[in-house]
Structure formats: structure tokens, C-alpha cells
N, C-alpha and C positions, 0 to 999 in steps of 0.2 A: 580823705582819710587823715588821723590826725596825725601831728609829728610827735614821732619821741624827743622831749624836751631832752638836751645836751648841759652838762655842767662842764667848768673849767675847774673849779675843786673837789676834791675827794671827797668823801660822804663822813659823817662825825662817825668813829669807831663804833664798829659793831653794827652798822647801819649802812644799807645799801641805797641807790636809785631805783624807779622807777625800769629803765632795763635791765638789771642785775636780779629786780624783785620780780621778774615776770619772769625770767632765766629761772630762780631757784623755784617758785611756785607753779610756774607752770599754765599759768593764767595770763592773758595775753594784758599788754602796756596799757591799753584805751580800758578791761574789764576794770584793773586794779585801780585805777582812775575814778571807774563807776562805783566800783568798793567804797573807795574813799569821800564818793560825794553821801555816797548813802548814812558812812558810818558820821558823817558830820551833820546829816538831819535825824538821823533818827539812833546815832549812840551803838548800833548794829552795824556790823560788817560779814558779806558774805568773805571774805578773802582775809587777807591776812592784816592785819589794824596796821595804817599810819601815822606816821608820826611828824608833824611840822618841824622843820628847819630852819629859820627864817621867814622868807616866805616860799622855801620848797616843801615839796612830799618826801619824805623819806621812811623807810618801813626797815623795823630791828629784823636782825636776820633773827634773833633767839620767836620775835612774833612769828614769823615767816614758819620755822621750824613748828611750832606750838600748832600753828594751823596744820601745816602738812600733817602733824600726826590724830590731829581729831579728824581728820578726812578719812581714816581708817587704813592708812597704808596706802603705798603705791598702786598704781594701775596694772591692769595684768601686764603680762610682760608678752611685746608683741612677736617675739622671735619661739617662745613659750606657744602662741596660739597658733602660730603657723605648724608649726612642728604637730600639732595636735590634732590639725585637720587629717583626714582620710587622705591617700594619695587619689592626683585624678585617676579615671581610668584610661583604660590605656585606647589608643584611637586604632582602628582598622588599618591594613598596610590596604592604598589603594591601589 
């Protein structure tokens, strides 16, 4: 599996790492990675666009945001779907 690559400086304003940008999108370290190799052959990104640093990745949290909201909104809310089920039934006293 691969490692989350580690910085010792802080990210240029308004721009997060690679763990920070899986944190706020939601899409795991190795996916956004795969984003980014896609968005540098072929100009598309299924995830949120990065952005070089140097020689790092770094992704704008304003990108990050933009993506989240063409995704259509949040995921159900899983406390929301529980609640929503039927209760079980109830079991025999044996």
C-alpha cells in the first residue's frame, strides 16, 4: 500500500496536502493521486484539480469546494437512514 507522503512545511495559503485534501473531499490519498495522474494526461480530473508546488501536489481548498458542490450535495446522512429503517421485529421469549 502506498505511503502518505509527509511535509515539514506548511502548504502555500489557501491550499491544502494531499491528507488534508482526502480529509475535506472525501476520496481516499492513493484515489486523488489517481485524479491527478489522469488530470495531467488527459486535462480531466474525476476529483478535485491539483495544483503543483514545487515539485509537490497540492489542491486549492476553493477547487476542493467547487468539486464538492457539482457532486450534488452531501451523501445521505447515515444516522438519517438508520432512523428510517422499520424496527426489527420483535423475537419469541423462549
Amino acid at each position: 500500500m502506498p505511503r502518505t507522503p509527509t511535509f515539514n512545511q506548511p502548504p502555500p495559503p489557501g491550499h491544502v496536502w494531499a491528507d488534508e485534501a482526502s480529509r475535506l473531499s472525501g476520496r481516499a490519498v492513493e484515489t486523488l493521486y489517481k485524479d491527478r495522474q489522469k488530470q495531467k494526461r488527459t486535462g480531466h480530473s474525476d476529483g478535485p484539480r491539483s495544483v503543483d508546488v514545487g515539485r509537490k501536489a497540492a489542491w486549492r481548498i476553493s477547487d476542493i469546494e467547487t468539486w464538492l458542490n457539482q457532486q450534488g450535495g452531501p451523501g445521505p446522512d447515515a444516522q438519517l437512514l438508520h432512523d428510517s429503517r422499520p424496527p426489527e421485529p420483535a423475537r419469541a421469549a423462549a
